[in-house]
N, C-alpha and C positions, 0 to 999 in steps of 0.2 A: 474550411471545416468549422465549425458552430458545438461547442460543448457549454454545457448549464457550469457554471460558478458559482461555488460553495458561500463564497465572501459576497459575489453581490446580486447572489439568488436570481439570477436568471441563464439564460441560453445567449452566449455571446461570443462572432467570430475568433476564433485565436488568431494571434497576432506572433506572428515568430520569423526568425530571420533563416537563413539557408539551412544550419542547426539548431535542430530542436533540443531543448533540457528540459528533461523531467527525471522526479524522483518518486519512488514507489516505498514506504516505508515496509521493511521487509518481515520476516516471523524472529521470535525470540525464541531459540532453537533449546526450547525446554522439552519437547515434547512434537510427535509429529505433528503438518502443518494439515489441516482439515478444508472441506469445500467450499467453506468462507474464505479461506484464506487463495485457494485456487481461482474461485471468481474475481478477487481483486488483480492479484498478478496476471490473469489471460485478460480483462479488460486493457490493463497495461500493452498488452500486446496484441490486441488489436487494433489499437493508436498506433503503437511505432510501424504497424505494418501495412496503415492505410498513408500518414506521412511516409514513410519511403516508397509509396507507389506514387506517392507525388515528387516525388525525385529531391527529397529532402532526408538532411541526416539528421539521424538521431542518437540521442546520448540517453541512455536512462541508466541510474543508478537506485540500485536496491540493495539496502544497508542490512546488515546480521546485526538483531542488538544481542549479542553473547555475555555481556555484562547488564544484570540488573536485579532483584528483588526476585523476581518469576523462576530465572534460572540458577540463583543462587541457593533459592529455597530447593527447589526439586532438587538441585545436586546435592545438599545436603539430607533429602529425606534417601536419596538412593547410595549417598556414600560414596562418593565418585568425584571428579574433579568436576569443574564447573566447564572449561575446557573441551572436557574429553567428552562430556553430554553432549555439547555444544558440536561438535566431529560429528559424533554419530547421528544427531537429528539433524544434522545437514546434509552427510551422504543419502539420508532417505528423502530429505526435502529436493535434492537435487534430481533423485530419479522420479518423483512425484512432475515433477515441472517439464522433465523430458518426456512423459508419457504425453502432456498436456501439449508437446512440440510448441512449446515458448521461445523465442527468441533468445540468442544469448546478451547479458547485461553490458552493458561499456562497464561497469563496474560494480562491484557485490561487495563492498567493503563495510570490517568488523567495524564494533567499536570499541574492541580493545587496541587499534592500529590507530584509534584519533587519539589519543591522550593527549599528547602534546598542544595538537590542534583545540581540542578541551580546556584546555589549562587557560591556553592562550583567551580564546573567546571569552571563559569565566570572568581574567582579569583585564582586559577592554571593560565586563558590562561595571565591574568594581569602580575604574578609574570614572565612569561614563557615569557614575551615582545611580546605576541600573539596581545596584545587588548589594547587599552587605550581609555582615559575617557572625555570626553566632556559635562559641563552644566548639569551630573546628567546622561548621557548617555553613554553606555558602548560599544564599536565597537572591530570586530574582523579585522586584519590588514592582508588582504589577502597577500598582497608581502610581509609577513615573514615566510609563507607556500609555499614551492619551488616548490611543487606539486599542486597546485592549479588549477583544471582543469583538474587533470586525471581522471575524473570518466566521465564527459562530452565530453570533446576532445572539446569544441567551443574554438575559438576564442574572443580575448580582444572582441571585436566589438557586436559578437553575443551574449556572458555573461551579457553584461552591456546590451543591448536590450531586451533579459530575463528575467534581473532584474527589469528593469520599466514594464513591463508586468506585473509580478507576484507579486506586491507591493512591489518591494527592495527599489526603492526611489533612485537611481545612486546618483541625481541631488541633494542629501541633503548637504547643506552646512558645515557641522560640519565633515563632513566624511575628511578624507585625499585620501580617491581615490575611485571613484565610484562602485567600486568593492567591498570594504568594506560593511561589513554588520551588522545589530543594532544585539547585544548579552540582553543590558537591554534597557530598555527607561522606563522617568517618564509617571507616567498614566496622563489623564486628573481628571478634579474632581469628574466623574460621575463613573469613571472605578475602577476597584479591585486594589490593590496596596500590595505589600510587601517593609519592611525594607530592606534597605540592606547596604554596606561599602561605596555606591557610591550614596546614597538619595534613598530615596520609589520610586515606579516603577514597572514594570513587564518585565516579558521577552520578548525578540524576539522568533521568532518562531523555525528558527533552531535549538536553545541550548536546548528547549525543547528535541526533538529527541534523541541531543546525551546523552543528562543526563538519559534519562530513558532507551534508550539500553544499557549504559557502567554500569549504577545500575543492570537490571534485566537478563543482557544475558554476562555482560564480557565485557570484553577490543576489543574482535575479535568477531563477527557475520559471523557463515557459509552463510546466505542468507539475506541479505537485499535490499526493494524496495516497489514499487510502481506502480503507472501510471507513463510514460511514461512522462508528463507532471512534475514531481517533481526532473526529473534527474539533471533542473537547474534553480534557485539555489541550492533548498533545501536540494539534496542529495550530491550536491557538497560540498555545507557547512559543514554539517554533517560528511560529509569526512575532511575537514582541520581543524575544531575545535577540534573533537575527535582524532585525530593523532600528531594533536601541542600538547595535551595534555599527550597522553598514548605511545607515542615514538613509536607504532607499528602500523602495519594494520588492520584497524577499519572492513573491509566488506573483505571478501573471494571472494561471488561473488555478484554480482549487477542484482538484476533481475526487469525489467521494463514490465510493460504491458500496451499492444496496446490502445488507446483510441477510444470512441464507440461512432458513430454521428447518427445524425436525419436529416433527411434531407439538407443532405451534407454538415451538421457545427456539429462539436464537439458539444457533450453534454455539459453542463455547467449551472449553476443553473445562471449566470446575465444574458445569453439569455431568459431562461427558457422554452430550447427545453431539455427535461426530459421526459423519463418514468423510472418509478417504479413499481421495484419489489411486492409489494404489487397489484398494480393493475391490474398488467399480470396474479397473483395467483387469482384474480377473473373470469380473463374467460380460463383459465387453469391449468388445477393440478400440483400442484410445484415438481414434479419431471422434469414435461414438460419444466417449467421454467429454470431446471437446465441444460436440455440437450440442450437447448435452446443457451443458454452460452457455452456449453461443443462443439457446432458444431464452434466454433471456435479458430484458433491460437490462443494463448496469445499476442502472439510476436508482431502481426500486427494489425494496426488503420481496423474498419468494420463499417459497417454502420447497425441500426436496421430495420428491417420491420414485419411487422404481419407474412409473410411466413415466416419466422426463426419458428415461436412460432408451426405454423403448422403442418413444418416439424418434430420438433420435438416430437409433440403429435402422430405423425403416427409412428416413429420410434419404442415411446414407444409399442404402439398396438403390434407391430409386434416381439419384445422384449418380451413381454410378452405372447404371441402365443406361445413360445417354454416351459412355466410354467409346462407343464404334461408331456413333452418329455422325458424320458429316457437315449436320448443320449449326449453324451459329448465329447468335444472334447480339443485342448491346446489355443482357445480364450482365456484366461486370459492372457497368454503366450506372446500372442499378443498383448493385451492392454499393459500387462508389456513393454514388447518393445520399443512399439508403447510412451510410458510416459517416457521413460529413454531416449527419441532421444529428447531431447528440449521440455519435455511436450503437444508432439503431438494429442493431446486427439480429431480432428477431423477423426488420422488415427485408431483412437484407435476406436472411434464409429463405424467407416467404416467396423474394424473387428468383431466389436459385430453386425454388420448387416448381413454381407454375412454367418457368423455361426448362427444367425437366422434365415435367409433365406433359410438354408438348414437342419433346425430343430434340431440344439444344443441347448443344455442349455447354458442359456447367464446370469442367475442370479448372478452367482458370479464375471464376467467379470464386469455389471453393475454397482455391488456392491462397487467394485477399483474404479470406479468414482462416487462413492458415490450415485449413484442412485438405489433406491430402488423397485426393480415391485411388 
């Protein structure tokens, strides 16, 4: 199988041993998870389900950040425990993911369950001359990671622009270079807090990630990623914290997926141009929904509209027309292919069509992308 790398920008075999590990950075359960969020996790799982038809296991872990800024504010504008938000927009994210017939995770772990593992990591990068301390707050010191920026490729310029976007805070006073990025910070007095060597506090968001991949998959991940939106900072971080720390290569390969607009602006819950998965399974059957998703790259930004959902529900019809046919042919073969060149799964539907169209069975073709007739 051959997927493109985020770090060294091109299309290059994977290389993995009898188990596969990948990590899927998961939703911060403030709010329910929207179609952006649905195309990255079924990408994910149309990986694990082309590796296991090669008779390879797979481990994917897809972490809940239930602690952070996002969900700390919403539970305070709603009044509610951070917690208990956190329950209820995961019971719906759960049934959102089973409409979508996703694979189940090796593991779904919070990151109120890594503290320890946090703590720990934190004061490795301390002793490591990675990080130092300010007023109770803990900062990761990017210029003493020489690699800083290979997963991204931006520029000083464009980093530090990214990071006031995506709440890094460049302009924070206490920082020694804008680049730097918070590892712990004290909470306020409404927020959760843990003990720690440096005053109670909680974490920053990236040391989340590393602590809970280097705990549940190892020092090295054959696959880690996301939207396409987390390459910077998040995944850069994630890459210089876990590598000051484990002296090796944290990710194999980097896979990013495309983001999905509404009406010519990115999805994004502070616009709140959203659609959900759950509401598309009201006026169409969730397999619909799935192929729906499936007619497109991973790779590249799309835009949604109702004829996606359309198209999709006709495809199925006619997919399913070949149900009593007798004959068969090497479409699997095809789809195989067609999923080993970069995860090409619209050339892969292409092939489950023209062998429908001319009266193969196409159920077990279907089945490799998880769709069921």
């Amino acid at each position: 199988m051959q997927l493109y790398d985020t770090a060294r920008q091109g299309v290059f075999e994977m290389e993995t041993g009898p188990v596969v590990s990948l990590y899927s950075c998961g939703i911060t359960p403030y709010d329910s998870a929207h179609l952006g969020h649905a195309f990255v996790y079924l990408t994910f799982d149309v990986l694990q389900r082309r590796l296991r038809d090669e008779g390879l296991e797979t481990r994917c872990v897809r972490n809940v950040t239930d602690v952070d800024d996002d969900i700390l504010r919403k539970a305070r504008e709603l009044g509610v425990h951070y917690l208990d938000l956190a329950a209820e927009e995961m019971a719906k994210f759960d049934r959102d993911m089973s409409i979508l017939n996703l694979l189940p995770m090796y593991s779904e772990p919070r990151a109120t369950g890594a503290i320890p593992e946090i703590l720990t990591l934190i004061g490795q990068l301390l002793e490591k001359g990675h990080a130092y301390q300010v007023n109770g707050s803990v900062y990761f010191e990017a210029s003493t990671f020489e690699r800083f920026g290979q997963v991204s490729h931006d520029s000083r310029e464009e980093m530090i622009a990214l990071a006031k976007q995506h709440g890094g805070n460049p302009d924070d006073p206490q920082k020694r270079d804008p680049l730097d990025f918070i590892l712990w910070q004290p909470s306020l007095d409404d927020e959760p807090s843990w003990e720690s060597r440096w005053g109670a506090g909680r974490p920053g968001w990236h040391i989340e990630c590393s602590a809970l991949a280097l705990r549940d998959l190892g020092q090295t991940l054959d696959v880690h990623g996301g939207g396409r939106d987390l390459v910077f900072p998040h995944h850069e971080c994630e890459a210089a914290q876990s590598e000051s720390v484990t002296n090796v290569k944290f990710v194999k390969h980097w896979l990013h997926v495309g983001l999905v607009g509404l009406d010519g602006t990115k999805m994004s819950k502070s616009l709140g141009n959203l659609v959900f998965v759950d509401e598309l399974a009201e006026v169409a059957e969730p397999a619909a929904v799935r192929v729906a998703l499936l007619q497109q790259h991973y790779r590249y930004d799309w835009e949604w509209t109702n004829d996606i959902l359309l198209r999709a529900q006709s495809r199925l019809s006619t997919w399913r027309s070949t149900l009593l046919s007798g004959r068969t042919n090497d479409v699997i073969d095809e789809v195989r292919a067609a999923l080993d060149n970069d995860l090409d799964t619209p050339s892969a539907l292409n092939a489950i069509d023209l062998a429908a169209q001319s009266g193969y069975v196409v159920g077990p073709a279907a089945a490799l992308l998880g769709v069921t007739l």
